[in-house]
C-alpha positions in Angstrom: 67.3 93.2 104.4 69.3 89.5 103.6 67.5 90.5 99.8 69.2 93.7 99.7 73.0 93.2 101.5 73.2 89.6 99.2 71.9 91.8 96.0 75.0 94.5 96.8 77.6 91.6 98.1 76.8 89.9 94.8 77.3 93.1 92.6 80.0 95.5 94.1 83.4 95.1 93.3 85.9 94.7 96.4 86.0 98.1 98.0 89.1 99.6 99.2 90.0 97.4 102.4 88.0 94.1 101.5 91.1 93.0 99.8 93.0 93.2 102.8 90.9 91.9 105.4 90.2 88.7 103.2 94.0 88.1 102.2 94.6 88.3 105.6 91.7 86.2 106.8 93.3 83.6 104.3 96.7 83.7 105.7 95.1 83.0 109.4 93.3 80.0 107.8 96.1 78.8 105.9 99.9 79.9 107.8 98.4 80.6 111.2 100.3 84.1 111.5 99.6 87.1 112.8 102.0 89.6 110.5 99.8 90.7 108.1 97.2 93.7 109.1 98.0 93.8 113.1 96.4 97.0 113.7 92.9 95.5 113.6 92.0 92.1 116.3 91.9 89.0 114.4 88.1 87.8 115.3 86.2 90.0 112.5 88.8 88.3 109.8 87.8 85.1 111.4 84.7 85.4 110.7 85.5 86.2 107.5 87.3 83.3 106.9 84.2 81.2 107.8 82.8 82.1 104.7 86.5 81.5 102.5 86.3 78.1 103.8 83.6 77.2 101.3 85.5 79.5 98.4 88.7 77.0 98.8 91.0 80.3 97.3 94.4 79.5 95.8 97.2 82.0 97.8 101.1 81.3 97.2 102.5 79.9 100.8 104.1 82.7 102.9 103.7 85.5 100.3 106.1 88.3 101.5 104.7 91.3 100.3 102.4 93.9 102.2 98.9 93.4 103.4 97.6 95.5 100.2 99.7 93.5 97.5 98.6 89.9 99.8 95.0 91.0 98.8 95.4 91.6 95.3 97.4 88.7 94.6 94.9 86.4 96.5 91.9 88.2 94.4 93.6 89.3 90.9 96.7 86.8 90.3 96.6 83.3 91.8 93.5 82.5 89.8 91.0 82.9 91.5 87.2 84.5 91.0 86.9 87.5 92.6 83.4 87.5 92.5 83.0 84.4 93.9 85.7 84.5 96.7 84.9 88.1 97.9 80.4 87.0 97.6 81.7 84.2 100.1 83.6 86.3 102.1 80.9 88.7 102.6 78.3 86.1 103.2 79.0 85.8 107.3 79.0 89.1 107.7 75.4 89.4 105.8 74.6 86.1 108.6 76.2 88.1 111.8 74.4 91.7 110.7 71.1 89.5 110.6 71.7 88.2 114.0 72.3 90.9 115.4 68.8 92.3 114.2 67.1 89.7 116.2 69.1 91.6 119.4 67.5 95.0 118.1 64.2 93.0 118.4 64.5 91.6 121.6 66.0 93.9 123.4 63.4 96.9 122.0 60.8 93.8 122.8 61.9 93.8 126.4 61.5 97.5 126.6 58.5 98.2 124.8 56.3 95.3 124.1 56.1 93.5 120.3 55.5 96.6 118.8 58.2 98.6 119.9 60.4 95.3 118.8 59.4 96.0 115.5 59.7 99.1 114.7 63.0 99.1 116.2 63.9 96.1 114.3 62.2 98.3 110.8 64.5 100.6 111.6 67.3 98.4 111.6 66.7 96.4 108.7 65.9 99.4 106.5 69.1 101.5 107.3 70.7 102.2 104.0 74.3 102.6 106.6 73.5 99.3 108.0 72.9 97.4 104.9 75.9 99.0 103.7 78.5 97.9 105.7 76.4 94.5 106.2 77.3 93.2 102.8 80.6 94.1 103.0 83.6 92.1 104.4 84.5 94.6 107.2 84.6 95.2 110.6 82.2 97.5 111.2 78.9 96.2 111.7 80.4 93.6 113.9 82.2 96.2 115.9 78.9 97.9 116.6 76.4 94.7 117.0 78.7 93.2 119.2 78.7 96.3 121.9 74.8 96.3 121.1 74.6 92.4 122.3 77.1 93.1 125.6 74.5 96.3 126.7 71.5 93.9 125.9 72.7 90.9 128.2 73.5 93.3 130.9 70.3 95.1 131.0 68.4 91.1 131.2 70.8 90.9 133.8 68.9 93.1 136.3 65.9 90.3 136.2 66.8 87.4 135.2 70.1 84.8 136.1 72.5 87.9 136.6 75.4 86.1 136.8 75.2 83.7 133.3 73.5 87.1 131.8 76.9 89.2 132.8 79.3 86.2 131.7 77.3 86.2 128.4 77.8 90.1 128.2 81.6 89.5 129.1 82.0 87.9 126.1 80.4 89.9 123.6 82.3 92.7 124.7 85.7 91.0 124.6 84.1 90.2 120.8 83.7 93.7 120.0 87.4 94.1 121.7 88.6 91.3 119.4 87.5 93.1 116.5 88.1 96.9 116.5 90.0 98.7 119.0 87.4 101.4 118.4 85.5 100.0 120.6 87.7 100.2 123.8 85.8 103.6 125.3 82.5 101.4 125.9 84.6 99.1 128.4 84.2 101.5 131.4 81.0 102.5 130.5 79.9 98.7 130.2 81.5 98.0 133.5 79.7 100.4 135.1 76.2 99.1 133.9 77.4 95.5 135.1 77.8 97.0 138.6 74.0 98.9 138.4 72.3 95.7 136.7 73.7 93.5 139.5 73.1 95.9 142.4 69.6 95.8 140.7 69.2 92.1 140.9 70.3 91.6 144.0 69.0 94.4 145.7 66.0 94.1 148.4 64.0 96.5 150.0 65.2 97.3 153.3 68.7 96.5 153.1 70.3 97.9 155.4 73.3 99.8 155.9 75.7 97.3 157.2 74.8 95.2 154.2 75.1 97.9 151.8 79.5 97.7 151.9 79.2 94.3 150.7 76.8 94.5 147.9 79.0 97.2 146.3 82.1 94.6 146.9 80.4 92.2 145.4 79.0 94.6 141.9 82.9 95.4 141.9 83.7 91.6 141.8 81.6 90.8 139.5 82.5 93.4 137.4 86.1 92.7 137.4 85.0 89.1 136.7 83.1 90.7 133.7 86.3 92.6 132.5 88.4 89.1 132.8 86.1 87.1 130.7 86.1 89.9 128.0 90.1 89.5 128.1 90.1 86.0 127.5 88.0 86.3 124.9 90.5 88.6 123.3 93.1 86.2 124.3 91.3 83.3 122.6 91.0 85.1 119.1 95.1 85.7 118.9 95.8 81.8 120.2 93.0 80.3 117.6 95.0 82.3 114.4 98.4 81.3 116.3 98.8 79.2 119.6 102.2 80.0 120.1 101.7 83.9 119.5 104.5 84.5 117.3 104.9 87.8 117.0 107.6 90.2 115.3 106.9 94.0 116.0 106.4 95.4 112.3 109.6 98.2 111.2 109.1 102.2 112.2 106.2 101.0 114.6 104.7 104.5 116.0 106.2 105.4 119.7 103.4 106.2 122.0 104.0 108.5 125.0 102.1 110.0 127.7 98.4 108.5 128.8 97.9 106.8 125.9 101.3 104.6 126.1 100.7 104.1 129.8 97.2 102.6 128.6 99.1 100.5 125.7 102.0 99.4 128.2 99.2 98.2 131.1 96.5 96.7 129.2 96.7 93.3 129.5 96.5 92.0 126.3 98.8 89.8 123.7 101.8 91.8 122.5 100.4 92.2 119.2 97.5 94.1 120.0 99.2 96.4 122.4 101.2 97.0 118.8 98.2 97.4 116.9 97.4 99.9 119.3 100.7 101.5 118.2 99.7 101.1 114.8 96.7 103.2 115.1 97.6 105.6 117.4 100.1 106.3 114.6 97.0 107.0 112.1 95.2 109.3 114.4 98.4 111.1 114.5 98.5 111.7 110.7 97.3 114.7 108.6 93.9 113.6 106.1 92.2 115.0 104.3 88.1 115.7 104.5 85.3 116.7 102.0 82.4 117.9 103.6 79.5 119.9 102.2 81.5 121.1 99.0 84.4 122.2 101.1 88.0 120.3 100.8 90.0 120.5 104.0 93.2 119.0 105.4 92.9 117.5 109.4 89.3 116.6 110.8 86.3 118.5 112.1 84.9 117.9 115.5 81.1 118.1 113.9 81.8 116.0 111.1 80.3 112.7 112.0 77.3 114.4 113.3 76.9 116.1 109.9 77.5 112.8 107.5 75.2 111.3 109.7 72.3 114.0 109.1 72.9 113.9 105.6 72.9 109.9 105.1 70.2 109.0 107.3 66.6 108.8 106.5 64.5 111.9 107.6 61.8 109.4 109.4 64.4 107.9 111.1 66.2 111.0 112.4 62.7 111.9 113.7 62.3 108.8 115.3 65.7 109.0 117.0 64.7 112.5 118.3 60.9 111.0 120.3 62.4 107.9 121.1 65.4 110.2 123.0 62.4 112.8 124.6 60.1 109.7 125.5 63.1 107.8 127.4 63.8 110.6 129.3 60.0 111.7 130.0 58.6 108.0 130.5 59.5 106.8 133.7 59.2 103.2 133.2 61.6 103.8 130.8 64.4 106.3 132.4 65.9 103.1 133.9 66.5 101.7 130.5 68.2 105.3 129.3 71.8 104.8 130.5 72.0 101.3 128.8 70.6 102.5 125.5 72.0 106.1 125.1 75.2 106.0 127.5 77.8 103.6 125.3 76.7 105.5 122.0 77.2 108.6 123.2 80.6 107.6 124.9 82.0 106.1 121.6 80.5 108.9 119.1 82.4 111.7 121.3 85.3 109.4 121.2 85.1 109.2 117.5 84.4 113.1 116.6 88.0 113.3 118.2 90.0 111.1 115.6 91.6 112.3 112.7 89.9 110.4 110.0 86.7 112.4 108.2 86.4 109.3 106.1 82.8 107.8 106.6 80.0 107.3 108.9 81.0 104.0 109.1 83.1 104.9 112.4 79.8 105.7 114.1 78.1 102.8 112.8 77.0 101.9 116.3 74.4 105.2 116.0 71.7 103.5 114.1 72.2 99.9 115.9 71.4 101.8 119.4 69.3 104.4 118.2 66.8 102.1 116.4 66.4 100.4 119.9 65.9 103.7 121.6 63.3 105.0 118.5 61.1 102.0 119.8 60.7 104.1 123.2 57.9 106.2 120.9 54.6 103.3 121.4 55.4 103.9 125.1 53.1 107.2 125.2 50.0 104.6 124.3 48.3 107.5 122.0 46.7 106.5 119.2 48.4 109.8 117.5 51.9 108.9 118.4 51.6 105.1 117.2 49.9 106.8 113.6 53.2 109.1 113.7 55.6 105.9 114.3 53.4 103.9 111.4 54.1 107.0 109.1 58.0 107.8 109.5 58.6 104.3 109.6 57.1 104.1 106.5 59.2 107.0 104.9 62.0 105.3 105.8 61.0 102.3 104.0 60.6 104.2 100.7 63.3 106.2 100.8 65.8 103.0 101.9 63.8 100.7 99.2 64.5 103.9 96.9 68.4 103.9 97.2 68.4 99.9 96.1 71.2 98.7 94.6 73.3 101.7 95.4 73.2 101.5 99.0 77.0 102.7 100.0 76.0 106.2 98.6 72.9 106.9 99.5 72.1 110.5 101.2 68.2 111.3 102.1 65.5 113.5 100.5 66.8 116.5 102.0 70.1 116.4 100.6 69.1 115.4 97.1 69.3 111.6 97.6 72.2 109.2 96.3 72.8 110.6 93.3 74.2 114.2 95.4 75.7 113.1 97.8 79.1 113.0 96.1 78.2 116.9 96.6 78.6 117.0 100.4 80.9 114.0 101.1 83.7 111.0 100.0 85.3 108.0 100.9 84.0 105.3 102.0 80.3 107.3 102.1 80.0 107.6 98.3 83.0 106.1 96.4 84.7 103.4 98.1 85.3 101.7 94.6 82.4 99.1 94.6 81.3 100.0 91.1 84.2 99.0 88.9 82.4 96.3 87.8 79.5 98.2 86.7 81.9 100.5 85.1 83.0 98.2 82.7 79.4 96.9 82.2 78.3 100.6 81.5 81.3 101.2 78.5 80.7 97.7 76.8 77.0 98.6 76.8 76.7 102.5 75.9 80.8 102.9 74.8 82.1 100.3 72.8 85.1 100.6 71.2 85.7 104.3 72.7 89.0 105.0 73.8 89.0 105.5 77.9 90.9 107.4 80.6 90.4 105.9 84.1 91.1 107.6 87.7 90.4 105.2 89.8 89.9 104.7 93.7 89.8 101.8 95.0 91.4 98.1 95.3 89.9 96.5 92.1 92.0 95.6 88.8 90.6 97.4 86.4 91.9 95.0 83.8 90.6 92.3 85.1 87.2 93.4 84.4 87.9 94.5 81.1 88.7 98.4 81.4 91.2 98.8 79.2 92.5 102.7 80.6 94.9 104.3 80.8 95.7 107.5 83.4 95.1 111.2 81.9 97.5 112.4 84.9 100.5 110.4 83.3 100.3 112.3 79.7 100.0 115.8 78.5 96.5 117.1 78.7 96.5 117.8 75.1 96.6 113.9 74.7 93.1 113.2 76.8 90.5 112.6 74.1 87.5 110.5 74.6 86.3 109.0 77.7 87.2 110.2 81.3 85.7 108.0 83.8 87.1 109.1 87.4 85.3 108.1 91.1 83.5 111.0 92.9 86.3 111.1 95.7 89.4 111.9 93.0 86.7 114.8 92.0 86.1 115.9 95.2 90.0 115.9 95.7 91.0 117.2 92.1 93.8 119.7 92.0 96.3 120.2 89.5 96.1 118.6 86.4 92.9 116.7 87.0 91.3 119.3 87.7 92.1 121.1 84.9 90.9 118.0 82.6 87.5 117.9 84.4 87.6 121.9 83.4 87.7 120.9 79.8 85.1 117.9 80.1 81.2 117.7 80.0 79.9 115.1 82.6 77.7 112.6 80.2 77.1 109.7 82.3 76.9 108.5 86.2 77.9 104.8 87.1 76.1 103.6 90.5 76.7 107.3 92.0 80.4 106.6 92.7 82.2 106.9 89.2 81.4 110.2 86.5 81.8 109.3 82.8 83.2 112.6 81.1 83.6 113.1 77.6 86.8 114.9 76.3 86.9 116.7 72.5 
């Protein structure tokens, strides 16, 4: 796994928010403000800026522009490598995803012996989503390891030191608070296993009914004292970027109303992430557009995360997801570990099929990180058939993940045709989020010298910089676009207008890393 996310971090171009999350990871190191990219917690950019540390990036002192121009001038025009500073900033994100495999391992180990540890942790380290998003300088894998470590901590809680055990958990879930606010619908959910894991612990046979009351005063104390160390974790992340929380509410900041604005105006959290909040309530409240199985459509689709989800997971795994579910609920050594396990996934995938963004199965990221825990449920029946049946599917899934390398961020399984379809059925950020600029301009300096090219382009990278020398076919009459069209799968998927009629007129000749089409124009 370190092989494969190091092998992607050191050949993809930035994708489309790297730029922004590094910029700003720069401007906590350097000017200790919180202005640029509120409507994200600062700790994931911290951790980003671990890695920057080493990189020593040149950035102009209190640039003014916007969080998008911040990263392309700390990438593209202060003179700096963008190769080297965006490998370093994805390095301690490749560290953190590795980590939290050891979790997947111990806490499958706990549940099932060594052998349900390692298939759990197979599954882990061979999920092409996982390695994905684990070389990347994002959010997301740590906004779905960190909810993983918080459920594991509580469930060692029932046996062993439940109070350090819950404190420990405390913190990982104010980690996962300090990084996405995605993650705020497991807080309940994790509170509620607190109070079961410590009613566990301290439970005794024959307790009797007068002492009942005061257990479940105490599982609601410590609870609450579970909730308050998550806060100051959350607290600590703002004060380490700025100890004197200066904050200025960004212009035309989204009004909130109803539920949602009660929750915003009560939580007790710094200012700016109450605004962040803001910020993103604001996004779920825009109109965007979604591509799903060939069809182009403008809002979101309940079922969609389900369906990019079936179509970029391995076909072993799925099947392992589907006995490890059937054996947690039929063994019942294991029903007590169920609720931990299947509870906070569920809770935050039914939160996510309600948002407005059909952009990438990267919003449910936290699937395979709980599910490959749950898979390990499977060596529990002790048959000799069923362990065969594990050995086999997880061996699928290891040729169809070692299959996909390099081209991880697009890869779809067997069923759907593999990588190189999956542009077919989906966009974004699960096909084309534009890593591959890079090998873009490798791929005309090798095969197209000298050609004259036409570029659409998504994504954050400069084409210049690499040497693309392009201009854009929608600025100029079609009659004018000769040559070379190279345009990412996602501005395909999208095409209306006069794109689409150039790709009308073009014969596809060429396909860089399954994210960019090379056409050729007569």
């Amino acid at each position: 796994m370190a092989v494969a996310m190091v092998t992607a971090a050191a050949q993809q171009t930035p994708t489309i928010d790297e730029p922004v999350y590094v910029g700003t990871a720069e401007t906590y190191v350097r000017e200790h403000t919180l202005h640029f990219n509120p409507e994200h917690p600062p700790l994931g950019k911290l951790i980003i800026a671990t890695g920057l540390v080493f990189a020593h990036p040149h950035l102009d002192a209190h640039f003014t522009g916007d969080q998008t121009a911040l990263g392309r001038r700390l990438l593209y025009e202060s003179g700096n490598d963008p190769w080297r500073v965006m490998l370093w900033a994805r390095l301690p994100v490749i560290v953190l995803t590795l980590l939290f495999g050891l979790v997947v391992l111990a806490f499958a180990r706990e549940l099932v012996g060594a052998v349900g540890g390692l298939v759990a942790l197979a599954l882990y380290t061979f999920s092409p989503d996982v390695i994905t998003n684990g070389s990347l300088a994002t959010l997301d894998v740590p906004a779905a390891g960190f909810p993983l470590t918080a459920v594991w901590l509580v469930w060692r809680a029932r046996r062993r030191r439940p109070l350090l055990h819950l404190a420990l958990a405390g913190a990982a879930l104010g980690a996962a608070l300090a990084t996405k606010m995605s993650t705020l619908p497991a807080v309940p959910v994790l509170l509620l296993l607190v109070f079961l894991s410590f009613w566990q612990a301290r439970r005794t046979p024959g307790l009797g009914l007068r002492a009942q009351p005061r257990l479940v005063g105490l599982g609601v104390a410590v609870a609450a004292g579970t909730a308050l160390v998550a806060l100051a974790v959350v607290w600590a992340t703002y004060l380490v970027v700025d100890p004197q929380l200066r904050w200025t509410a960004p212009a035309n900041l989204p009004a909130v109303h109803g539920l949602r604005g009660l929750v915003i105006d009560w939580l007790p959290v710094p200012r700016p992430y109450r605004d962040g909040m803001r910020i993103q309530f604001g996004f779920e409240n825009d109109v965007w557009t979604g591509f799903l199985f060939g069809r182009l459509y403008h809002g979101s689709l309940w079922y969609y995360l389900p369906a990019a989800l079936l179509v970029k997971t391995p076909l072993g795994m799925i099947a392992l997801w589907l006995m490890g579910l059937g054996v947690m609920a039929a063994v019942p050594r294991l029903r007590p570990a169920a609720p931990y396990v299947l509870l906070p996934p569920a809770v935050l995938l039914a939160v996510a099929m309600t948002g407005s963004r059909d952009l990438g199965v990267r919003y449910a990221l936290f699937v395979p990180v709980f599910l490959a825990v749950a898979a390990a449920g499977v060596v529990a029946l002790r048959r000799r058939w069923a362990h065969l049946v594990t050995a086999a599917l997880v061996g699928f899934v290891a040729i169809s993940s070692l299959r996909a390398f390099p081209y991880y961020l697009p890869y779809s399984n067997e069923a759907f045709g593999g990588p190189s379809q999956t542009r077919l059925r989906l966009h974004d950020s699960n096909v084309d989020w534009g890593q591959d600029l890079g090998r873009l301009a490798d791929r005309l300096s090798e095969r197209y010298p000298h050609e004259r090219v036409w570029l659409v382009y998504k994504g954050s990278g400069v084409p210049s910089y690499y040497g693309i020398e392009a201009a854009d076919p929608r600025k100029v009459p079609p009659s004018e676009v000769h040559g070379l069209l190279a345009v990412s799968d996602t501005a395909v998927a999208k095409a209306d207008g006069r794109l689409a009629a150039l790709l009308h007129g073009a014969t596809p000749i060429d396909d860089v890393g399954h994210s960019i089409t090379i056409y050729r124009r007569a």
